[in-house]
N, C-alpha and C positions, 0 to 999 in steps of 0.2 A: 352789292358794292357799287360806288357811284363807279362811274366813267369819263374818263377822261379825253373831250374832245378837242380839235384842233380850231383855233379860232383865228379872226385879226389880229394882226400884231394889234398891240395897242401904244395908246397916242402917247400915256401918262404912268409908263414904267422907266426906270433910273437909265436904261442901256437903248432908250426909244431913241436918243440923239447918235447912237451908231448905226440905226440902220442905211443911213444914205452911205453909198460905197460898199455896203454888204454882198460879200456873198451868197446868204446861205441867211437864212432868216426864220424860225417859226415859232406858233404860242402855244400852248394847249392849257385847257382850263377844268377842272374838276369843282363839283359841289363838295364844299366841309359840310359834314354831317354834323346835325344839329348837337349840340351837349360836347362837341369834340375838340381839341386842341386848336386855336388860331394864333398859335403861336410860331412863328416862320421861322423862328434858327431851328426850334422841335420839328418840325413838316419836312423843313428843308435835310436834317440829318436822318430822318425816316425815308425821304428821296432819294437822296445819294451818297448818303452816307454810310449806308449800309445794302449795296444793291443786291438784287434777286442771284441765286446761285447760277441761273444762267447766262444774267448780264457779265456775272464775275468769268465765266468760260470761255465769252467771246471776247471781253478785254483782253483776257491771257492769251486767244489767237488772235486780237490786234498786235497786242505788245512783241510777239514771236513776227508776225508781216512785218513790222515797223521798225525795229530795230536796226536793221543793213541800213535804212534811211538817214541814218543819226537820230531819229526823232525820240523827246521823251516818253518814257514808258510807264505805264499804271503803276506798273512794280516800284520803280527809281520814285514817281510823286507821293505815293501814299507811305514810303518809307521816309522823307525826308522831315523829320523832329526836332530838328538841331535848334538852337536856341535861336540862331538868325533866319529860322527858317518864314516864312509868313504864315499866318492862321489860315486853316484850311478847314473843309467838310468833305470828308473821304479823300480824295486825288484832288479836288479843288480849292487852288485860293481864295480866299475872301478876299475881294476889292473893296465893298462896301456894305456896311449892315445898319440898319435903320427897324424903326418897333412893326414896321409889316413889308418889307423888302431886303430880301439878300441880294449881291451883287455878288457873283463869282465866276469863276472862269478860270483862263491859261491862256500865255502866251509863248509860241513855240517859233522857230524857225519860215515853216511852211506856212500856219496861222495863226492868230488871236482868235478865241472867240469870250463871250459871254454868258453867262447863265444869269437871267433874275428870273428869282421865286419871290414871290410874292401873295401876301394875302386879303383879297380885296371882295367885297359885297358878295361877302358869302361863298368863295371861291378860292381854291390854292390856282395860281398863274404861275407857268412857265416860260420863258420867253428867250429863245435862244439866237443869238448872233454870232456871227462868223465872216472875219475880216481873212482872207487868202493872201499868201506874200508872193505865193510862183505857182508852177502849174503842178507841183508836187500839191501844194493844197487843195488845190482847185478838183485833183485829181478824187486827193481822199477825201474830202467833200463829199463830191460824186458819188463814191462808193458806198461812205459810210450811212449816209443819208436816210435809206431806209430803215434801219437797225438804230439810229439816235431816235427817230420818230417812235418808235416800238418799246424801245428803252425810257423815252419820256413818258409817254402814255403808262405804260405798265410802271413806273416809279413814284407818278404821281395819285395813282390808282393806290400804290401799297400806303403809301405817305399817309393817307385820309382816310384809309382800311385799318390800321391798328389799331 
């Protein structure tokens, strides 16, 4: 199965004009295997759409940490359907979608960030930003950091493994 490494941000993805004032910033890139889907909304809901049993374990001990914060929880985003609700891929809104870039992400309290997926020269690209509003963000940021990087890599691995 391909791998998914961590690369430069790049210059010429949709959420490149947020990274000045960033927090929190990174890309990782996997090969699409030859003869397989390069279709981004299908990559992107193979990504995060449907995540690994383990990603689902530590959300549910995020969402239990996060809660006394006010902060939204995976449970309350991926339950919300309602007709005024906005399009979404698992817990994430869609901002923006285009024939080889999704734009998604959240905006919460603590932070904003962004997700684009992206499919470009042979490659699924992730590319993740992250705007902090106080030091509660800045905090979870910090924390969560290793475990988003772990979670990307492994979601963009399953995405272009099916």
């Amino acid at each position: 199965m391909p791998r998914a490494l961590a690369i430069a941000l790049p210059d010429d993805v949709r959420v490149a004009a947020r990274y000045p004032g960033a927090f929190f910033a990174d890309a990782f890139s996997v090969p699409l295997p030859s003869g397989g889907s390069a279709d981004v909304r299908e990559l992107a809901e193979r990504a995060v759409g449907a995540p690994s049993p383990w990603v689902d374990r530590l959300m549910a001990l995020r969402d239990a940490l996060v809660t006394p914060f006010g902060l939204k929880t995976v449970k309350a985003l991926r339950g919300r359907r309602d007709a005024d609700a906005p399009p979404r891929i698992g817990l994430f809104r869609i901002y923006e979608q285009h024939a080889d870039e999704l734009v998604l992400g959240e905006d919460d309290r603590h932070l904003d960030f962004r997700l684009s997926v992206r499919c470009h020269a042979g490659h699924l690209v992730a590319v993740t930003v992250v705007h902090c509003h106080n030091l509660l963000g800045r905090t979870y940021i910090r924390l969560v950091a290793p475990f988003h990087r772990a979670i990307m890599r492994s979601s963009l691995e399953r995405a272009v493994g099916r």
